[in-house]
Backbone as CSV, one residue per row, in Angstrom:
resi,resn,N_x,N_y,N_z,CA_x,CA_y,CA_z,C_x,C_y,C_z
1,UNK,0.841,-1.196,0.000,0.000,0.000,0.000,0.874,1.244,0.000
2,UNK,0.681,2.355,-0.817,0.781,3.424,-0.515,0.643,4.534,0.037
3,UNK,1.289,5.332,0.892,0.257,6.289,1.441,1.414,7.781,1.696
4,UNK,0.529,8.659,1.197,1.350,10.009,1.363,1.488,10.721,2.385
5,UNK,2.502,11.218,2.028,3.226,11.582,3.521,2.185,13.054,4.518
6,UNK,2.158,12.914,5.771,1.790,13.769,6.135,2.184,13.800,7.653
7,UNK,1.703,14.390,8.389,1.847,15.117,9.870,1.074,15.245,10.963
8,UNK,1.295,14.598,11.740,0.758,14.266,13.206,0.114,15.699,13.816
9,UNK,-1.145,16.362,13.328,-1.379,17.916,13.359,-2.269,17.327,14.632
10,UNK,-1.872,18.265,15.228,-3.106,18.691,16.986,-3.073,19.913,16.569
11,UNK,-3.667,20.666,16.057,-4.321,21.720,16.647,-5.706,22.256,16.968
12,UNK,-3.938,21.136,16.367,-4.358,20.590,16.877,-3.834,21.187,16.459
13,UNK,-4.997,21.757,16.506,-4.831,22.455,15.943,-5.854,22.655,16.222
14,UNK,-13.087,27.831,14.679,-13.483,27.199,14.657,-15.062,27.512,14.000
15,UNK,-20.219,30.415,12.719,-19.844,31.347,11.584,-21.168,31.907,10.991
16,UNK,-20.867,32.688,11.944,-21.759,33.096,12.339,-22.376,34.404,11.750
17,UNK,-21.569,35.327,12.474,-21.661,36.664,12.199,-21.287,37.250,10.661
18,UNK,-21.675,37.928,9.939,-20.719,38.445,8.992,-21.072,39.533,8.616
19,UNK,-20.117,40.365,8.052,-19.943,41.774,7.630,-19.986,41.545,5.848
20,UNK,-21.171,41.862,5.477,-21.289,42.091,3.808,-21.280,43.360,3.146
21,UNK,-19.692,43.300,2.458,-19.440,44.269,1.464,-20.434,44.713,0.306
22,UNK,-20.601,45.593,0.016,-21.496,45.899,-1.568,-20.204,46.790,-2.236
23,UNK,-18.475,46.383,-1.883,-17.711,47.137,-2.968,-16.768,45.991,-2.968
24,UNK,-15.630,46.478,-3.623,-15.122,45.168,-4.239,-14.349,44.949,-3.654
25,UNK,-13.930,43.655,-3.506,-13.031,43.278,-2.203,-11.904,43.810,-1.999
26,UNK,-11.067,44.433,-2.968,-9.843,44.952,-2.731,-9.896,46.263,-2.586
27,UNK,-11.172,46.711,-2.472,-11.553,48.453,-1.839,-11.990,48.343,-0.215
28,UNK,-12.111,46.803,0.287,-12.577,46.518,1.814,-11.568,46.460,2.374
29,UNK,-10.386,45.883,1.713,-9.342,45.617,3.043,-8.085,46.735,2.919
30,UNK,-7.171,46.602,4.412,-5.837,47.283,4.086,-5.159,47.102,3.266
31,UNK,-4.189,48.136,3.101,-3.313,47.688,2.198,-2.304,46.696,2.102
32,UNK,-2.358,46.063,3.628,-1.228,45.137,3.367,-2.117,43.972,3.095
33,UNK,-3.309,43.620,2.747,-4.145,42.903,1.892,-3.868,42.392,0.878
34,UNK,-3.449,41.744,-0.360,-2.566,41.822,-1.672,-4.578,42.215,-2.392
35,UNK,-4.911,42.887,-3.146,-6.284,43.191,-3.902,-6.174,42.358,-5.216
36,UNK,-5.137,41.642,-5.718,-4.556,40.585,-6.662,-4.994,38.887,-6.099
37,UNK,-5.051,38.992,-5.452,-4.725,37.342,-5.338,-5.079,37.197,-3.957
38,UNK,-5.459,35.760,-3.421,-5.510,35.236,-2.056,-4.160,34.782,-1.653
39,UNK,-3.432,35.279,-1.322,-2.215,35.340,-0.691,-2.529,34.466,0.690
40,UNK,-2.053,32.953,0.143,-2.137,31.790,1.166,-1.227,31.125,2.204
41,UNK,-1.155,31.337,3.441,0.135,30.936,4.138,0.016,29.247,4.243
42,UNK,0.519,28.413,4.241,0.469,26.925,3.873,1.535,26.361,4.141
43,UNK,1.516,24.793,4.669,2.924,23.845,5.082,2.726,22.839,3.332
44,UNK,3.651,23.405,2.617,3.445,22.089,1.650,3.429,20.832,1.523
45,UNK,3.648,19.970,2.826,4.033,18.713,2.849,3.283,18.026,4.296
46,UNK,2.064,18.443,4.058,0.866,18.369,5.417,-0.616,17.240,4.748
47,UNK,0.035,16.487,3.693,-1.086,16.068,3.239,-1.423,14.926,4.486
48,UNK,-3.531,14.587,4.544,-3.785,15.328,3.480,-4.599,17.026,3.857
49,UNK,-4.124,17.490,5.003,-4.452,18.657,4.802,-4.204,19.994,3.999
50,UNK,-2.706,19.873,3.426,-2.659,20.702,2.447,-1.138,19.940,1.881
51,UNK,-1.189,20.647,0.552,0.441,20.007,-0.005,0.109,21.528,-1.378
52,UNK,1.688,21.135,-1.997,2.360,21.948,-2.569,1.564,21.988,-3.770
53,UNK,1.358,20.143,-3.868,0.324,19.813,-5.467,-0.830,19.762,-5.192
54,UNK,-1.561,20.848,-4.659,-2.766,21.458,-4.122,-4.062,20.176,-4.038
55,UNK,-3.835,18.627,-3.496,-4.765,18.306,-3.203,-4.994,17.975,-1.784
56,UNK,-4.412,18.839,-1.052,-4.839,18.975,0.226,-6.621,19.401,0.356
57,UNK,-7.176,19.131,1.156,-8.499,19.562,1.358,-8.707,21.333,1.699
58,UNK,-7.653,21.865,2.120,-7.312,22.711,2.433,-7.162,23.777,1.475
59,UNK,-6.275,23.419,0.207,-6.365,23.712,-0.671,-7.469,23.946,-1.695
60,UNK,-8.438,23.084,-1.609,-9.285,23.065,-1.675,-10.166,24.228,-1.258
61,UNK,-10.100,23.953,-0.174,-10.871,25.098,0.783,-10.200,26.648,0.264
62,UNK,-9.224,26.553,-0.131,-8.670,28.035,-0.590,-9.025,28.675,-2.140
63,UNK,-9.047,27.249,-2.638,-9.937,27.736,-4.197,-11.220,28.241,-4.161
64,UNK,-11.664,27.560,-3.196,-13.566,27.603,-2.736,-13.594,29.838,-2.535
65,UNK,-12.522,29.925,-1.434,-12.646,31.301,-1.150,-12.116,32.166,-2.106
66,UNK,-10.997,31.328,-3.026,-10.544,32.776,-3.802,-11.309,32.541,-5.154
67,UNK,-12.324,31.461,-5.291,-13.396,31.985,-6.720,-14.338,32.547,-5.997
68,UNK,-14.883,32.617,-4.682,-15.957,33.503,-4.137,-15.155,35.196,-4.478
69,UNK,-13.976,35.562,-4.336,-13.523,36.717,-3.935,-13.051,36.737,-5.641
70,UNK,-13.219,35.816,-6.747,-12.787,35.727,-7.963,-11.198,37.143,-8.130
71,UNK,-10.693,35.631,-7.433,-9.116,35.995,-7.199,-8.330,34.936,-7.656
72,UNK,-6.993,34.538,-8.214,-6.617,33.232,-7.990,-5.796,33.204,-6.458
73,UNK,-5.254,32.120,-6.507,-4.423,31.712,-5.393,-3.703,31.704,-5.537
74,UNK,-2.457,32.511,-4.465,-0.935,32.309,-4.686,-0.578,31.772,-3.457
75,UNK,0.254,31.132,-3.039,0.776,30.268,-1.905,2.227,30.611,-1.390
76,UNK,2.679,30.822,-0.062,3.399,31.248,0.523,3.659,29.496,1.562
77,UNK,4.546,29.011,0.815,4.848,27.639,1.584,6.062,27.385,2.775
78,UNK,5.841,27.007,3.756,6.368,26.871,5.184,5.869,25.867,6.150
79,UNK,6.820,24.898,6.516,6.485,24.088,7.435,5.635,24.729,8.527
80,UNK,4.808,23.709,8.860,3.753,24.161,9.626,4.031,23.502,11.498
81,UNK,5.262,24.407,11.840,5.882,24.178,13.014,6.134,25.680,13.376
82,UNK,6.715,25.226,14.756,7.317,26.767,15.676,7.997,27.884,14.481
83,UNK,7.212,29.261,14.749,7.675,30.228,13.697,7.134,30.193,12.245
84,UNK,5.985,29.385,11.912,5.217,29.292,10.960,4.394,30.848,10.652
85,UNK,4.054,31.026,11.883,3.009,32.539,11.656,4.020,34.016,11.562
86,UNK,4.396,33.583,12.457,5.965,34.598,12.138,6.869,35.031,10.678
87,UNK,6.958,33.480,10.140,8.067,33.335,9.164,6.605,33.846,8.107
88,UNK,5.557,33.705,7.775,4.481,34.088,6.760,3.441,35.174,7.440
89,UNK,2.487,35.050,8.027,1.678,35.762,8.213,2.156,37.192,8.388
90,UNK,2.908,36.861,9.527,3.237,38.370,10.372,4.589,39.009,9.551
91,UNK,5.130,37.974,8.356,6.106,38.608,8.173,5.331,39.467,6.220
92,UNK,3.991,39.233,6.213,3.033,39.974,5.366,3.373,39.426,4.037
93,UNK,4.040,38.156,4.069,4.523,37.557,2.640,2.537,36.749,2.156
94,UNK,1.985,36.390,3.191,0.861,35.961,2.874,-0.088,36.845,3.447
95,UNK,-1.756,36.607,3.349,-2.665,37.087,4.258,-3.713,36.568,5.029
96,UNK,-3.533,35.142,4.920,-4.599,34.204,5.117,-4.012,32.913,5.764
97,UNK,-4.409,32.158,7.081,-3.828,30.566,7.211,-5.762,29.615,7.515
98,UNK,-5.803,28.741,5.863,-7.232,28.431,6.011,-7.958,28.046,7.359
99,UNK,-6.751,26.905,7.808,-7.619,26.680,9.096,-6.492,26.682,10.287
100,UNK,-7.330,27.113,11.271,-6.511,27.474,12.264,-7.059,27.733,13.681
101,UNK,-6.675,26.891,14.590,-7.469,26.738,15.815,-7.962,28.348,16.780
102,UNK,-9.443,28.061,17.020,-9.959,29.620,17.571,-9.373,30.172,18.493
103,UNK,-9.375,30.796,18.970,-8.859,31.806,20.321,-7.264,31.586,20.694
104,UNK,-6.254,31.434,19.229,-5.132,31.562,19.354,-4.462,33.184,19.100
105,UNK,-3.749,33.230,19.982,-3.242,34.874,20.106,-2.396,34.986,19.349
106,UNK,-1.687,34.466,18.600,-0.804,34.664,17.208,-1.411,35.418,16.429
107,UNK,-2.857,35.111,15.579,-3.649,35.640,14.561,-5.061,36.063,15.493
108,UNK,-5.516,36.837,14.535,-6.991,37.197,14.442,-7.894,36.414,13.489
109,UNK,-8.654,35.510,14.794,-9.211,34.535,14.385,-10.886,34.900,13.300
110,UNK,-11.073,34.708,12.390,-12.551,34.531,11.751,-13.654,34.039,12.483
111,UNK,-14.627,33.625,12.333,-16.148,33.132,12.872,-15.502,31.334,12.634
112,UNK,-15.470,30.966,13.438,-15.130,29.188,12.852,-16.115,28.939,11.401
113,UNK,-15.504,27.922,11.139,-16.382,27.217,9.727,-16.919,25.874,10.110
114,UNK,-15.679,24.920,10.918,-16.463,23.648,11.776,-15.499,23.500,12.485
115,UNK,-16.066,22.364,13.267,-16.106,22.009,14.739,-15.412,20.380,14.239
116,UNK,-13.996,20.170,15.036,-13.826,18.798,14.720,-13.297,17.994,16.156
117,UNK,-13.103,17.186,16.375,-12.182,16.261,17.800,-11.710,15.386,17.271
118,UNK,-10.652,15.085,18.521,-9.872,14.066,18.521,-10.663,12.751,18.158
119,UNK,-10.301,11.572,17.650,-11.228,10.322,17.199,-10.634,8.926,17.642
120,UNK,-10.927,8.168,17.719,-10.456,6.891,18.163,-10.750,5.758,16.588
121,UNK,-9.510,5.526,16.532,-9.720,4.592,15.006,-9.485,3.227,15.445
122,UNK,-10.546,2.460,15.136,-10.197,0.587,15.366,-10.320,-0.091,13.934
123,UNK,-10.255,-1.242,13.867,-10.459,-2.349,13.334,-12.287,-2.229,13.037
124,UNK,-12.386,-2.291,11.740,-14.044,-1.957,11.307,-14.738,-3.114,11.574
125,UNK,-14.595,-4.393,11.574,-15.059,-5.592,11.813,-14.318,-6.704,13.218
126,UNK,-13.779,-5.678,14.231,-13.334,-5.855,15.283,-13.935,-5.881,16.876
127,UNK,-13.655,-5.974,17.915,-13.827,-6.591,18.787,-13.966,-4.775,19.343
128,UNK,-13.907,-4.034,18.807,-13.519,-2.760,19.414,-14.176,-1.594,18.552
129,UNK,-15.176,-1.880,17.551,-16.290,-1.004,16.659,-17.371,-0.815,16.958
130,UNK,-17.206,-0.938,18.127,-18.565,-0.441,19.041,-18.386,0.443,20.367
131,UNK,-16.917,0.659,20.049,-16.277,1.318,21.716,-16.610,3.351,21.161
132,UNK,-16.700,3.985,21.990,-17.503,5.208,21.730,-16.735,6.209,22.897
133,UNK,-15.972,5.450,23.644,-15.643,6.405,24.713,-14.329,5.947,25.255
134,UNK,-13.412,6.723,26.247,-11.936,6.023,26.535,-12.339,5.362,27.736
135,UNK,-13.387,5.717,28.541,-14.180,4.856,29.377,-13.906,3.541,29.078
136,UNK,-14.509,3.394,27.781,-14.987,1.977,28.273,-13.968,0.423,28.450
137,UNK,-14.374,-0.442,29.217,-13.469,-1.134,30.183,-12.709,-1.839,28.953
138,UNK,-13.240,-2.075,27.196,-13.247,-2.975,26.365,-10.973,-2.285,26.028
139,UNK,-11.411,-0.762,26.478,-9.914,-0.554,25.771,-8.857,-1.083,27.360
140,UNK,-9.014,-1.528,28.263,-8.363,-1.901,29.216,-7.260,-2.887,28.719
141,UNK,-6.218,-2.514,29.375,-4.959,-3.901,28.692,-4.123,-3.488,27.369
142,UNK,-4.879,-3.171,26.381,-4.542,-2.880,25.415,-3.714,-1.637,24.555
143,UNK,-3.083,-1.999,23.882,-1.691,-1.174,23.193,-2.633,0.140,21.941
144,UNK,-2.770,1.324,22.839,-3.039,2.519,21.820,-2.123,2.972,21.092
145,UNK,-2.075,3.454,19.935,-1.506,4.371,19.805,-1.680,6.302,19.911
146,UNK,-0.659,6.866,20.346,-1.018,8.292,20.994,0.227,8.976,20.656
147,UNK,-0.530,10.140,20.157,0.705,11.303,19.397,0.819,11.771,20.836
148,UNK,2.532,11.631,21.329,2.671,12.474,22.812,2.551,13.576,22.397
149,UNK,1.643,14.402,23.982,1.529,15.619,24.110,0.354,15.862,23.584
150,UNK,-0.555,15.212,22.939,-1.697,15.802,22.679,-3.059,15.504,23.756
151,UNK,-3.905,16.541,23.719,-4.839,16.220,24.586,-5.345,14.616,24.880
152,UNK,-5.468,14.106,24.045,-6.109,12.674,24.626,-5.459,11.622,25.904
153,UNK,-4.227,12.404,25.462,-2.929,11.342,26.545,-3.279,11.595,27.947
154,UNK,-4.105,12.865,28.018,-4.337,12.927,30.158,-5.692,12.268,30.239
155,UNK,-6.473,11.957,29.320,-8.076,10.898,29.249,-7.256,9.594,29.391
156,UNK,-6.221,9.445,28.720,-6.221,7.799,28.483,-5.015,7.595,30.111
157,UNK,-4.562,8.520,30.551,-3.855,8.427,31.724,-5.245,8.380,33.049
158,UNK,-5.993,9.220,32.437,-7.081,9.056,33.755,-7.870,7.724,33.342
159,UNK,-7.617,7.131,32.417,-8.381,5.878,32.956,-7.677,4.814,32.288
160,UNK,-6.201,4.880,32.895,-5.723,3.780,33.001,-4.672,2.874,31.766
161,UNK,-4.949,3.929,30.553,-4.385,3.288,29.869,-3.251,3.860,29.045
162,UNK,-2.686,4.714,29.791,-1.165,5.085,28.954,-0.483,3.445,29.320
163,UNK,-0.061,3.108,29.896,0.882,1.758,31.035,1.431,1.083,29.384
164,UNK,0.433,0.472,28.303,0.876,-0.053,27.277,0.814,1.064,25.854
165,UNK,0.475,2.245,26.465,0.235,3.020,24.661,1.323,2.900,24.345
166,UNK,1.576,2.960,22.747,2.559,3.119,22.242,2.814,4.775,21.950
167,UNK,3.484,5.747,22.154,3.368,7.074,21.639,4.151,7.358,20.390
168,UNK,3.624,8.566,19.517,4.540,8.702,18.126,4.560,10.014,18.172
169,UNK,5.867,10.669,17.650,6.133,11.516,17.809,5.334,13.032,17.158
170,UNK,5.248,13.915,18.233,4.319,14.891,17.723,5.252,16.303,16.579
171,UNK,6.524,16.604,17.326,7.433,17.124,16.450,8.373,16.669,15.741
172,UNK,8.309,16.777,14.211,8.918,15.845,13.042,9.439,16.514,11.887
173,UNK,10.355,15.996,11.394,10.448,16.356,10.184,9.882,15.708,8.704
174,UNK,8.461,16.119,8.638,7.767,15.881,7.618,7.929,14.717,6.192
175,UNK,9.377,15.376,5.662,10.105,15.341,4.893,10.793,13.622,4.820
176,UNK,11.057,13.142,6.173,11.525,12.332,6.787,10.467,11.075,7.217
177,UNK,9.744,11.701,8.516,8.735,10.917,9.526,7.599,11.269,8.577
178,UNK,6.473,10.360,9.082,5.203,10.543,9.202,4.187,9.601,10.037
179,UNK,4.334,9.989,11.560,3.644,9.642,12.845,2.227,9.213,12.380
180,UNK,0.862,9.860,11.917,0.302,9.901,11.786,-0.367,7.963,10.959
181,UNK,0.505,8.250,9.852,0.273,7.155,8.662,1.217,5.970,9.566
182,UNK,2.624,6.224,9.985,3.041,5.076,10.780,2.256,4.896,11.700
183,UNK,1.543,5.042,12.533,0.032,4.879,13.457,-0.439,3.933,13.011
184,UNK,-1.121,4.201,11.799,-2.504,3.634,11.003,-1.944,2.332,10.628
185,UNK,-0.579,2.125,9.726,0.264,1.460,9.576,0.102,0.358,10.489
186,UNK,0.529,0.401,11.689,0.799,-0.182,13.293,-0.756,-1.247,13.187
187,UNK,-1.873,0.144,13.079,-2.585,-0.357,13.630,-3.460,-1.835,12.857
188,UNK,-3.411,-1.219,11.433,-3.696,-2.291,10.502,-2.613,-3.851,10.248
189,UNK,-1.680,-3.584,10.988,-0.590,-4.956,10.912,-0.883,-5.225,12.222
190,UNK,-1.928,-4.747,12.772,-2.148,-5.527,14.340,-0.977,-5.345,14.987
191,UNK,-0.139,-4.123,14.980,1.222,-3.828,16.084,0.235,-3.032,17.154
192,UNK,0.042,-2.584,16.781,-1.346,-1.953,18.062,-2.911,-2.167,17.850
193,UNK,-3.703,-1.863,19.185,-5.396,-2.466,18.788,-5.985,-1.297,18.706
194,UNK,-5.827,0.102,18.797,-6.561,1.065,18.522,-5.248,2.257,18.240
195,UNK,-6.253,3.477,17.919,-5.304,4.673,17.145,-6.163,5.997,18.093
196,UNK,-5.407,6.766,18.422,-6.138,7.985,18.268,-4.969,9.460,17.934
197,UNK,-5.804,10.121,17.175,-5.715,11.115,16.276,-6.672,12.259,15.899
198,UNK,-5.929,13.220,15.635,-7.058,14.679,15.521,-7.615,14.180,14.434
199,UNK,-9.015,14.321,14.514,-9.799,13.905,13.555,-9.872,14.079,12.097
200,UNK,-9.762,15.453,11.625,-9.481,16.066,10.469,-7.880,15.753,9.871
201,UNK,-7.095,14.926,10.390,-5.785,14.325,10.056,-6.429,12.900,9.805
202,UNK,-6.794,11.990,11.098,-6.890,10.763,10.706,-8.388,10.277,10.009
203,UNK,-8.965,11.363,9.948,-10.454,10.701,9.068,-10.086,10.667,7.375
204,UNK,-9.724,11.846,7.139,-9.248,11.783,5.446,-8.487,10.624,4.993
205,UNK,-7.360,9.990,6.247,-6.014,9.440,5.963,-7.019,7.883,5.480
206,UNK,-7.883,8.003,6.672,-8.390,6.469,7.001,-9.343,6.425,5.596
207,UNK,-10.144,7.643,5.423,-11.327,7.450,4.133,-10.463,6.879,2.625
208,UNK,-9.301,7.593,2.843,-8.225,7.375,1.423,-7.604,5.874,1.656
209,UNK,-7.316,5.759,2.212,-5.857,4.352,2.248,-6.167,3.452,3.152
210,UNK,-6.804,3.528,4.174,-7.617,2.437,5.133,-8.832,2.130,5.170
211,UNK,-9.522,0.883,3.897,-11.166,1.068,4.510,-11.314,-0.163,5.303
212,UNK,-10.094,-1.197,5.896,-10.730,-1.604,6.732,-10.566,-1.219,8.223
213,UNK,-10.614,-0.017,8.332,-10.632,1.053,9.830,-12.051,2.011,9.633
214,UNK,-12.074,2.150,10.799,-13.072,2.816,11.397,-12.765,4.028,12.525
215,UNK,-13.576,5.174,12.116,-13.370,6.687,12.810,-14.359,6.931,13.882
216,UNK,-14.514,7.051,14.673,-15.739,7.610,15.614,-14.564,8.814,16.753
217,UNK,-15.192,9.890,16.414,-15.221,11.039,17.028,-15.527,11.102,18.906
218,UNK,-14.350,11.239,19.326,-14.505,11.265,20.973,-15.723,12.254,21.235
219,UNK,-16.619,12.027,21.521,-17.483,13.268,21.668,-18.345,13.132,23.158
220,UNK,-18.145,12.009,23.755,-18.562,11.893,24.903,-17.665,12.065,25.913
221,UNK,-16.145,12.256,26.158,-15.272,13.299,26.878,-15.751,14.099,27.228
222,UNK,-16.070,14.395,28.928,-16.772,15.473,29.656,-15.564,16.147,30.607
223,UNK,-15.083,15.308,31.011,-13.809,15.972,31.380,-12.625,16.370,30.697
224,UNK,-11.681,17.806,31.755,-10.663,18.239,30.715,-9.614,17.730,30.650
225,UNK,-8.928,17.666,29.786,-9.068,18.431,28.799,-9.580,18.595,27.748
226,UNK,-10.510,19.728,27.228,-11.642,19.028,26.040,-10.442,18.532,24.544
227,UNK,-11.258,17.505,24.035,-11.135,17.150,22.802,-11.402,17.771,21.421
228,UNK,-12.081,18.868,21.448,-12.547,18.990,20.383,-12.180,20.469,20.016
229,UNK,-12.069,21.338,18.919,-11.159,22.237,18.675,-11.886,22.959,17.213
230,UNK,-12.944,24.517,17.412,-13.060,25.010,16.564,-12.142,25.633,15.618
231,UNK,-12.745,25.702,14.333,-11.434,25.864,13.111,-11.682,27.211,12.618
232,UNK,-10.960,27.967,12.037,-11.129,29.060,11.673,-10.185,29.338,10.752
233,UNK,-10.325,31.101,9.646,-9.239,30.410,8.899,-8.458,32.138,10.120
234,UNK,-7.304,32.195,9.604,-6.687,33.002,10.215,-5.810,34.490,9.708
235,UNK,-6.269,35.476,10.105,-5.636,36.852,9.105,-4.495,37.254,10.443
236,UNK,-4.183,38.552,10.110,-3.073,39.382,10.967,-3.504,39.715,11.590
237,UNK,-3.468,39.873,13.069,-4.466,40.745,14.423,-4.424,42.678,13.420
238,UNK,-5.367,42.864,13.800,-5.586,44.361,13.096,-5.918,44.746,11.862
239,UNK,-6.559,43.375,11.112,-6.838,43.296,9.952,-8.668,42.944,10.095
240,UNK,-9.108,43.912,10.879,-10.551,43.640,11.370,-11.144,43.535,9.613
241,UNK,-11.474,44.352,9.190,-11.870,44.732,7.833,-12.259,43.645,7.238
242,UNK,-10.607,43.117,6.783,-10.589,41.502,5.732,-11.139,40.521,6.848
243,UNK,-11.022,40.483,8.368,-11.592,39.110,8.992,-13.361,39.641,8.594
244,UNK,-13.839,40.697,8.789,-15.269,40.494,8.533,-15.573,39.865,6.914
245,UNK,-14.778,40.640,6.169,-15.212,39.968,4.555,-15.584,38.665,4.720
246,UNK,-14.053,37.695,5.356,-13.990,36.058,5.400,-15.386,35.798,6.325
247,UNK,-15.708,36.697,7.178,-16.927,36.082,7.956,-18.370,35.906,7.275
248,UNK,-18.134,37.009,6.298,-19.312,37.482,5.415,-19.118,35.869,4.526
249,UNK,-18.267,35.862,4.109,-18.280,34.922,2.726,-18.379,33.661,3.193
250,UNK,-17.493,33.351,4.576,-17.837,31.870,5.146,-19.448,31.634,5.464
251,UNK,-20.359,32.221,6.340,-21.735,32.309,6.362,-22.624,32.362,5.189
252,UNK,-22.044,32.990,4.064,-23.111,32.807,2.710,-22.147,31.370,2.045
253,UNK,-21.556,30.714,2.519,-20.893,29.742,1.603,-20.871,28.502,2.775
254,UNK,-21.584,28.214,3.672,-21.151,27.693,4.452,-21.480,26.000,3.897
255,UNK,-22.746,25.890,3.092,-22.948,24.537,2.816,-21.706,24.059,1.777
256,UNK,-21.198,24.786,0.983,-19.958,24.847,0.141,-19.057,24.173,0.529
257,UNK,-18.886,25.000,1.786,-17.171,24.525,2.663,-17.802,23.257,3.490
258,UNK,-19.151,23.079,4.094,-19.012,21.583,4.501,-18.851,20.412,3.653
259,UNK,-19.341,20.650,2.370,-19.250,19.430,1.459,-17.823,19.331,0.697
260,UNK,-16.620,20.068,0.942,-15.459,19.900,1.109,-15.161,18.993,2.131
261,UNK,-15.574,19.643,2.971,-15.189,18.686,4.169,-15.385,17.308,4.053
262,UNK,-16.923,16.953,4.397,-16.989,16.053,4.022,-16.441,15.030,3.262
263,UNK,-16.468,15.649,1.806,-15.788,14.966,0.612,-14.462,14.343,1.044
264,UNK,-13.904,15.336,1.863,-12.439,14.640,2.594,-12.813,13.710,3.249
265,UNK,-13.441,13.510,4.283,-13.584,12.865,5.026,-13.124,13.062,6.970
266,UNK,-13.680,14.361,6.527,-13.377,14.990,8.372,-14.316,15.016,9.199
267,UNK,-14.511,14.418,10.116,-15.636,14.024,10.983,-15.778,15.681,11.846
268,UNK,-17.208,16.012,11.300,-17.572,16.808,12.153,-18.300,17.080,13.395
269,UNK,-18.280,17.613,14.186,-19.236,18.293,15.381,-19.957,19.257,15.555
270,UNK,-21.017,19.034,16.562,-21.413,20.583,16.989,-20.550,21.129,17.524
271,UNK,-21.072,22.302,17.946,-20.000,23.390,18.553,-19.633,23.253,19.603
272,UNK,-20.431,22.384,20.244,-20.106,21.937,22.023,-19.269,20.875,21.900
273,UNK,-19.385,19.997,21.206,-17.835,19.096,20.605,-18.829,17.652,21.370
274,UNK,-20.353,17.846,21.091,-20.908,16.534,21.858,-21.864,15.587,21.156
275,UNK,-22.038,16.308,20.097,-22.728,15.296,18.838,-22.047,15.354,17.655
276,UNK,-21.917,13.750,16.651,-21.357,13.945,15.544,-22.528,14.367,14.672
277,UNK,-21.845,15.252,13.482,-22.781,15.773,12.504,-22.813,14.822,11.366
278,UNK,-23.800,14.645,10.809,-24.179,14.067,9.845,-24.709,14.306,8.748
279,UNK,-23.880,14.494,7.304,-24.230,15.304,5.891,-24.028,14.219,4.774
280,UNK,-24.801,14.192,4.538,-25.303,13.396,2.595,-24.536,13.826,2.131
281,UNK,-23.353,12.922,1.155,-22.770,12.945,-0.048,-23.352,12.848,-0.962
């Protein structure tokens, strides 16, 4: 089997409101706006959330906004690690990062577009496709796999089951590693009995290259640390102007950008991060 390279993302890395222009978009924003083009900040080698040969979903998602704003897309590419917003956003080479977790103080966040969590991936015709929670006693004993450092690791410590996880590394060189797909890997050669992963990483991975795995969305996690993580896309703090446009255009486009989603295969939520959503292909 094949499978392309990508990255162990927590942000793991969230539309409401919007401000509608009646002039043309490059008369709404500042000038450090580019009025040419959607000037895209992006990790090229993040599939499948985004890549260089634009079939990231992400990418995707950036065509969706720059034929609404009938702009093309130009891309500003940078690993999507420490100094990412720095080395592009803030350094005004781009103006936009599509998705990007809410109430981070780096950027000035948009109205979210969706709501995703962490997920637990098993065996689809297994002993363990009916498990829904880290509760339950069925994952006891058994070898997880867990990106260290991400939220799920203090759930699976409060009940008992770091002792055998296996952990994979959360900071990597892309180029090199890929935690995420070695996971899935593991888990389908029976080196481990379950997976967990930010959802919008391991649902696409699993819809593309694994169909005999299965995704279900942690959504019954009541204690913290929460799991689940609104998305947004992300401008320069002080760029109020252009974040209302994106709010305007995400709210009149919103069925648009879910059936992207979807199409990928990113398990969504409500906003409380406690029911999965459910949309017709």
């Amino acid at each position: 089997m094949t499978h392309t390279n990508t990255a162990p993302f927590a942000y793991a890395v969230l539309l409401i409101f919007g401000y509608l222009s009646i002039a043309p978009a490059s008369a709404q924003t500042s000038d450090l706006v580019s009025g040419n083009a959607l000037r895209v900040c992006a990790d090229p080698a993040n599939l499948p959330i985004s890549a260089q040969d634009g079939s990231g979903y992400e990418n995707k998602l950036a065509e969706l906004v720059a034929a609404k704003l009938e702009k093309p897309v130009e891309y500003t590419w940078f690993p999507q690690a420490t100094g990412f917003i720095r080395q592009t956003l803030s350094a005004k080479r781009c103006d936009i990062v599509i998705g990007y977790a809410q109430g981070h103080e780096l950027v000035l966040n948009t109205n979210h577009y969706y709501t995703s969590s962490y997920s637990l991936i098993v065996p689809q015709d297994g002993d363990l496709s009916d498990v829904t929670a880290l509760t339950d006693p069925k994952l006891k004993d058994l070898r997880i796999g867990i990106v260290a450092g991400t939220p799920p690791a203090a759930h699976m410590a409060r009940n008992g089951l770091i002792a055998k996880a296996k952990p994979y590394n959360l900071v990597v060189d892309r180029r090199r590693e890929s935690p995420a797909v070695d996971m899935l890997d593991d888990l389908e050669a029976g080196e481990i009995d379950a997976a967990i992963l930010w959802g919008p990483l391991g649902g696409p991975l699993v819809k593309n290259n694994y169909d005999g795995l299965k995704v279900t969305p942690l959504v019954e996690e009541t204690l913290p640390p929460r799991l689940f993580f609104r998305i947004t896309m992300g401008v320069r703090r002080g760029e109020k102007v252009w974040q209302r446009q994106l709010n305007s255009l995400i709210r009149r486009n919103q069925d648009e950008i879910n059936a992207v989603l979807v199409e990928a295969g990113v398990p969504l939520v409500n906003d409380l991060g406690t029911e999965v959503l459910e949309f017709s292909q």
